[in-house]
C-alpha positions as CSV (number, residue, x, y, z in Angstrom):
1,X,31.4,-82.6,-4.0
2,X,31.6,-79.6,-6.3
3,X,34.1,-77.2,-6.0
4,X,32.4,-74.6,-8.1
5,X,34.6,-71.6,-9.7
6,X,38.0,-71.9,-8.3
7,X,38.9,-68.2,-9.2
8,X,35.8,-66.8,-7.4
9,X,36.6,-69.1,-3.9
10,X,40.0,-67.8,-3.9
11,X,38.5,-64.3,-3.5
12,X,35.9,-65.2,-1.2
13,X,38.6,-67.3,1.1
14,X,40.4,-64.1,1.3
15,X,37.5,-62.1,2.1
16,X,36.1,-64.2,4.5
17,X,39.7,-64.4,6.3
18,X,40.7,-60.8,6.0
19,X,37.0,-59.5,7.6
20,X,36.6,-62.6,10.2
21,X,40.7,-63.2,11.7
22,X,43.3,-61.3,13.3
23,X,45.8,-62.2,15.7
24,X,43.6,-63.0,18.1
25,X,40.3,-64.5,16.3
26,X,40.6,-67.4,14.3
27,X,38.3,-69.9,12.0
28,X,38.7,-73.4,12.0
29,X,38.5,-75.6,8.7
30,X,34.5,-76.5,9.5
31,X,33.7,-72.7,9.7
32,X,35.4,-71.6,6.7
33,X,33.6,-74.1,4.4
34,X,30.9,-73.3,6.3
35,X,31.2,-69.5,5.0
36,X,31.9,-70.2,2.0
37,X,28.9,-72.0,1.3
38,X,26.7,-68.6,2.8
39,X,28.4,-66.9,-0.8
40,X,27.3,-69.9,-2.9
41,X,30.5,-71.8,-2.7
42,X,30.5,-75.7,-1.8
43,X,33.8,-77.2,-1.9
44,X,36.2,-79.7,0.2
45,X,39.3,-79.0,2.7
46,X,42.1,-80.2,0.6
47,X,41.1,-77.4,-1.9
48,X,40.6,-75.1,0.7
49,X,44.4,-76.0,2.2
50,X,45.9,-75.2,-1.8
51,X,44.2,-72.1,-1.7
52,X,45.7,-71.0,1.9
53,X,49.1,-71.8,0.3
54,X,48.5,-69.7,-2.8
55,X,47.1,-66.9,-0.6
56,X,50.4,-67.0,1.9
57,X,52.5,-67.3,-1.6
58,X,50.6,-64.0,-2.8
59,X,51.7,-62.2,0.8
60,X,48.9,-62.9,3.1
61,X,50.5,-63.7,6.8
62,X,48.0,-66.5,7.0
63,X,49.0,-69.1,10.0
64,X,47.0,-72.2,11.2
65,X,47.7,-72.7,15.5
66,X,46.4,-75.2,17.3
67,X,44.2,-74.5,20.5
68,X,43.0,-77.2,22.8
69,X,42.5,-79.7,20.1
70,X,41.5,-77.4,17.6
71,X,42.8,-75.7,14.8
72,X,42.3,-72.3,13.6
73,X,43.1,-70.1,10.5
74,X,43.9,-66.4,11.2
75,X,45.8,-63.4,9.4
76,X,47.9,-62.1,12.5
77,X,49.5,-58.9,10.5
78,X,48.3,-56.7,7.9
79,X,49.6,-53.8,5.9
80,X,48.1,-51.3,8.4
81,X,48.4,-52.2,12.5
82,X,45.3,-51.8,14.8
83,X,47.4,-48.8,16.8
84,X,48.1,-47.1,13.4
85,X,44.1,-47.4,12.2
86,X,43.4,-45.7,15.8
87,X,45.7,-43.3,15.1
88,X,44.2,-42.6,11.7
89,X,41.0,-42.6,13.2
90,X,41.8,-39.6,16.0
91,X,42.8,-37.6,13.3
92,X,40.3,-37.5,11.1
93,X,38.2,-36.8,13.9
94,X,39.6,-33.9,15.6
95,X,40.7,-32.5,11.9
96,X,38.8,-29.2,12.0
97,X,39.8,-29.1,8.2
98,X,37.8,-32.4,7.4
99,X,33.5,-32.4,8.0
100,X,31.9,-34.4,10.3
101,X,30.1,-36.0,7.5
102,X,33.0,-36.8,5.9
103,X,35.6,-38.4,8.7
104,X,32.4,-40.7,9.5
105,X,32.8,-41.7,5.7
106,X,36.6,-42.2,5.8
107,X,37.0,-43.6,8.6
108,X,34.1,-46.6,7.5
109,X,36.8,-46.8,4.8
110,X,39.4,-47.3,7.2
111,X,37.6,-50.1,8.8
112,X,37.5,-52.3,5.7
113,X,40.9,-52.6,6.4
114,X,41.3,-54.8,9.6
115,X,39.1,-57.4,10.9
116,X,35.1,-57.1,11.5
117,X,36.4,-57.7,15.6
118,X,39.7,-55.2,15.4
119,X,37.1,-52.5,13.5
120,X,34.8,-52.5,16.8
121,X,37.8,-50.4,18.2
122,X,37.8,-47.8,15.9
123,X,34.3,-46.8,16.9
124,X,35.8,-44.1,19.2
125,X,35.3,-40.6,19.8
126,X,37.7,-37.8,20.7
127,X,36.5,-35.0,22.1
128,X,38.8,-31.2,21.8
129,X,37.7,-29.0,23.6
130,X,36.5,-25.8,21.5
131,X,37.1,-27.9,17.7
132,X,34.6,-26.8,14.6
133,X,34.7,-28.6,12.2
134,X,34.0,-26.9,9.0
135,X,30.8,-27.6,6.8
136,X,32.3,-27.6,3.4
137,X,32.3,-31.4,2.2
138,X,33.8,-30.2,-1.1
139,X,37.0,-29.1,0.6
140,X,38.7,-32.3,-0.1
141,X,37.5,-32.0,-3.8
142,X,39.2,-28.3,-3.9
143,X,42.4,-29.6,-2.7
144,X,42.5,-32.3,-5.3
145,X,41.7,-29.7,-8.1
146,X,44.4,-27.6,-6.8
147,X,47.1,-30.2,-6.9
148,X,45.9,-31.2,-10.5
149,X,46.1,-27.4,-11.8
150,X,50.0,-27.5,-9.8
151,X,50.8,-30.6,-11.5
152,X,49.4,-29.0,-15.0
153,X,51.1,-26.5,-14.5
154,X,47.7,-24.4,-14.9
155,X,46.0,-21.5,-13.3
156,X,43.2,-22.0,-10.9
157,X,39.4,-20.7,-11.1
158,X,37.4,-20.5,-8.2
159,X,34.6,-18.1,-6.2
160,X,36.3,-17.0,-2.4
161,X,33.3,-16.0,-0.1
162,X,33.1,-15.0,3.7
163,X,30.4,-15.3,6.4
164,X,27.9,-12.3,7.0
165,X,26.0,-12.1,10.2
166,X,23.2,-13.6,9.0
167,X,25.1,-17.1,8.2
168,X,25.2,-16.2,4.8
169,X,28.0,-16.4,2.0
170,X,29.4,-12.9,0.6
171,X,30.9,-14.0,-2.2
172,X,34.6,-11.8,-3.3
173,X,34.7,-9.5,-6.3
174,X,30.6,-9.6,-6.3
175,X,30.8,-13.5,-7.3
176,X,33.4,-13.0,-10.0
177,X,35.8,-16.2,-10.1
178,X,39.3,-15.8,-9.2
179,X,42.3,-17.0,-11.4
180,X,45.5,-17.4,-9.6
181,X,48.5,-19.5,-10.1
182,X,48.7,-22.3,-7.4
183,X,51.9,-23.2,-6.3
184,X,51.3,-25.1,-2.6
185,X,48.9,-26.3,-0.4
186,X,49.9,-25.7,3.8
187,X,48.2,-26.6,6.9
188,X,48.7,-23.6,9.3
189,X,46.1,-23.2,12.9
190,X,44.2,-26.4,11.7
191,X,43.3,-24.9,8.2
192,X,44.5,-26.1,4.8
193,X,45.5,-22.8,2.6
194,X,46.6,-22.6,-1.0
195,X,49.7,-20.1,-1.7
196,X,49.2,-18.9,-5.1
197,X,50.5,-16.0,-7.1
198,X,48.5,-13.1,-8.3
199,X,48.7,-11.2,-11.1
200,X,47.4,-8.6,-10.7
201,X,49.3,-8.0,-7.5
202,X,52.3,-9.7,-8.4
203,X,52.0,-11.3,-5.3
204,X,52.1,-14.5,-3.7
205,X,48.9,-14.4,-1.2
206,X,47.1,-17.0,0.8
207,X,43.3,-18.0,0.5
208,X,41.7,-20.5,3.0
209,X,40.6,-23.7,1.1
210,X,37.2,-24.2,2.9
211,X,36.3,-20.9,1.9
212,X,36.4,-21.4,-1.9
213,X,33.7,-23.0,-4.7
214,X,33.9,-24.2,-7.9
215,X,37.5,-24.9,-8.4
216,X,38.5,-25.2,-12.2
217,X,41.6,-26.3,-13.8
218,X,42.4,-23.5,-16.4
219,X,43.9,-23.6,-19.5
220,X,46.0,-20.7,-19.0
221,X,49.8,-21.6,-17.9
222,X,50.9,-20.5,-14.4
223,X,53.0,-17.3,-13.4
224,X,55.4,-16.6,-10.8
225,X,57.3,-19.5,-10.9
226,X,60.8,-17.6,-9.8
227,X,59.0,-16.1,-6.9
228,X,57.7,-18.8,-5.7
229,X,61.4,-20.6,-5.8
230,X,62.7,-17.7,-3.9
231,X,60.4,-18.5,-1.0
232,X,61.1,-20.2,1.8
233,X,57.5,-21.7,2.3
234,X,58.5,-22.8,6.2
235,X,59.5,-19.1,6.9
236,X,56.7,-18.0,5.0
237,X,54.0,-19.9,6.9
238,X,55.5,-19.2,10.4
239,X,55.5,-15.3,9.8
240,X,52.2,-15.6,9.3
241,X,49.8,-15.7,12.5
242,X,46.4,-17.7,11.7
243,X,47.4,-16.7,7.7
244,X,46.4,-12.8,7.9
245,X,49.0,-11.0,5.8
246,X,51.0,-7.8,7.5
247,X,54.7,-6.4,6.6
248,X,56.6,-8.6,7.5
249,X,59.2,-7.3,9.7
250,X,61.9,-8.2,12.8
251,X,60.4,-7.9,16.1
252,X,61.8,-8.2,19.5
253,X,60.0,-9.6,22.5
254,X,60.8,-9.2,25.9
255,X,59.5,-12.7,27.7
256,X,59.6,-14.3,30.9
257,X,61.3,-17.1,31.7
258,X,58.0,-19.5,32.0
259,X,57.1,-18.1,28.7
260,X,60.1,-20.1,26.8
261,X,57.9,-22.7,25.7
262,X,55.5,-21.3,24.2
263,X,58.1,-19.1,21.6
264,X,59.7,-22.2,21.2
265,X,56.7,-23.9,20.5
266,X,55.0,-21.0,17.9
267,X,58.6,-20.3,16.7
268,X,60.9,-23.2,16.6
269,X,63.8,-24.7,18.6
270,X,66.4,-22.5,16.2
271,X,65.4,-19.5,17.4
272,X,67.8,-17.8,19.7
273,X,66.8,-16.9,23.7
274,X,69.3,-14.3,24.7
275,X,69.1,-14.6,28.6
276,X,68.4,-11.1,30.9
277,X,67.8,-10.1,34.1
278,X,64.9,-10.5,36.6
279,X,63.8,-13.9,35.1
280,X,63.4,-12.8,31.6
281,X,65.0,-13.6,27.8
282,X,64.5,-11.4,24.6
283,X,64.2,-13.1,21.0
284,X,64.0,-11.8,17.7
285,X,61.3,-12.9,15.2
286,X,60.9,-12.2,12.0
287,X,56.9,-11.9,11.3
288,X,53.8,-10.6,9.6
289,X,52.9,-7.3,11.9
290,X,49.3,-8.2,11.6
291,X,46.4,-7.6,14.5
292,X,46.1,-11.1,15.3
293,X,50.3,-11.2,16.0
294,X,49.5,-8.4,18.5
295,X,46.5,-9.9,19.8
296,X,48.4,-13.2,19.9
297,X,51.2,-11.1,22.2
298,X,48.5,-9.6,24.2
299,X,46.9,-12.9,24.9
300,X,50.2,-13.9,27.4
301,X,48.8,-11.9,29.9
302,X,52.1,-9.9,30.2
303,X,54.6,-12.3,29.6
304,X,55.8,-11.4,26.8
305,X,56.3,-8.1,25.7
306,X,57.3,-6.4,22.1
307,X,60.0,-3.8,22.5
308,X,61.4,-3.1,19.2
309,X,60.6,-1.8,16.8
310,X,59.2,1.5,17.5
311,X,56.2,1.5,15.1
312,X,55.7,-1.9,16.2
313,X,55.4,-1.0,19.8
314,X,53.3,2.6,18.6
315,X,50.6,0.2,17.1
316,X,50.4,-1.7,20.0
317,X,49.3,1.2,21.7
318,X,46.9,2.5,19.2
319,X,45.1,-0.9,19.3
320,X,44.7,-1.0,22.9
321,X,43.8,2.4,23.0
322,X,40.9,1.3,20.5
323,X,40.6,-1.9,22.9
324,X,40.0,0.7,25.7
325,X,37.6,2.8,23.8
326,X,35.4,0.1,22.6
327,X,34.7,-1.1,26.1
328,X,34.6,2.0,27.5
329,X,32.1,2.3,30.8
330,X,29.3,4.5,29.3
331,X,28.2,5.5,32.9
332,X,31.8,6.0,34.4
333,X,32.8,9.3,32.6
334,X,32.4,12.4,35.1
């Protein structure tokens, strides 16, 4: 019998073993030549036994167990473990950072690396209640041409838009590219943002990822690298509610008891929870004033409270004086 191109069999035996086997699906001897003759390749067991053996030298966790009176072929581990490909899988679905389009395309890629019977379970769907994705597939290419311009140690071009009413891009600076100096990329309230210095500013600022186009690695060498080393990028990021700048200043809340989870959780286990009176604890923060902080405080329905400082606590009032004014009962006045 022919054995045909020994090279080529070698890659088809561990083709047809990686996509058809797993722990618990095997192939016996008569099935495997059988395969390999569907790809052209006719060829006898004893060469198909050297090439197991080669293929277990190489690293492949091939093992050949008798059941019943048969005996089947399987690769029973691989570099990545069904519950880890699941896990994969989840989070490329409910990324909001990541396109619909484009988890369906990674995670095909994903399946390619299991069997054709373990890749059946990765056709699941998880469901978070209120997640949009976004509808920029090039984000992924924008994050790649931002850690090429850090590791060039270049500036970054790029257009920065927003949505209008209509659905419709307003592009920053009427279209104009910006050039900033990347220095990191960080995932804050599902969004990837780049930090980059201005400068113009001569500021470090934040711009969302999924809102920028036409990224371009510049030839110009980046600025603000001893600002950027004086940063505490963790700090940085947790001042920061949702990314919207603010001065950043210390605050103290007033919270109830219940509410000691949820500081801990939006602030950290190190932060100190100085117990009170009445069921309650104060902490201080040190964070961006912007509206969506306050809002953010608002939001606990009363359980947690900002008491100092006194600006702090004046702009509270002016914005739910504005609250109160927007929603004001246009047939309740006299």
């Amino acid at each position: 019998m022919a054995t045909g191109d020994s090279k080529l069999r070698l890659l088809y035996l561990m083709k047809i073993l990686s996509e058809k086997t797993d722990s618990e699906h095997g192939l016996t001897m008569p099935e495997i030549l059988s395969r390999l003759k569907m790809y052209g390749i006719e060829t006898e067991r004893k060469s198909i036994y050297r090439d197991i053996d080669v293929l277990q030298t190489f690293g492949m966790n091939i093992v050949g167990e008798q059941e019943d009176r048969t005996y089947y072929y399987k690769v029973v581990s691989r570099d990545f473990e069904l519950p880890e490909l699941k896990l994969l899988v989840d989070s490329l679905q409910s990324a909001r950072f990541i396109s619909r389009k484009k988890s369906e395309a990674l995670i095909k890629k994903l399946e390619t690396l299991t069997s054709q019977h373990e890749a059946a379970q990765l056709n699941r769907q998880v469901f978070v209640s209120g997640r949009v994705k976004t509808d920029n597939e090039k984000l992924l290419y924008s994050v790649d041409a931002i850690h090429n311009a850090i590791s060039r140690d270049s500036k970054l071009s790029f257009k920065y838009f927003q949505w209008d009413e209509n659905k419709k891009k307003v592009y920053h600076n009427n279209g104009e590219l910006f050039c900033v100096s990347p220095w990191a990329v960080t995932l804050s309230e599902e969004n990837y943002y780049m930090i980059a210095y201005d400068s113009y500013s001569g500021k470090m600022k934040t711009y969302r990822i999924d809102k920028m186009e036409s990224c371009e690695v510049s030839r110009e060498r980046r600025e603000g690298k001893k600002l950027f080393a004086d940063m505490d990028i963790a700090s940085y990021t947790n001042q920061r509610f949702r990314m919207y700048g603010g001065e950043v200043q210390d605050v103290v809340l007033r919270c109830k008891n219940s509410y000691a989870s949820v500081i801990i959780d939006r602030f950290g286990r190190d932060i100190t929870l100085i117990k009170g009176e009445d069921e309650h604890f104060t902490c201080r923060i040190n964070v961006a004033v912007s509206n969506q902080f306050i809002s953010w405080v608002l939001s606990m329905n009363q359980g947690i409270e900002i008491i100092e400082p006194e600006n702090v606590v004046e702009r509270v009032r002016t914005l739910i004086g504005e609250f109160a004014e927007t929603y004001k009962c246009s047939g309740c006045e006299g």
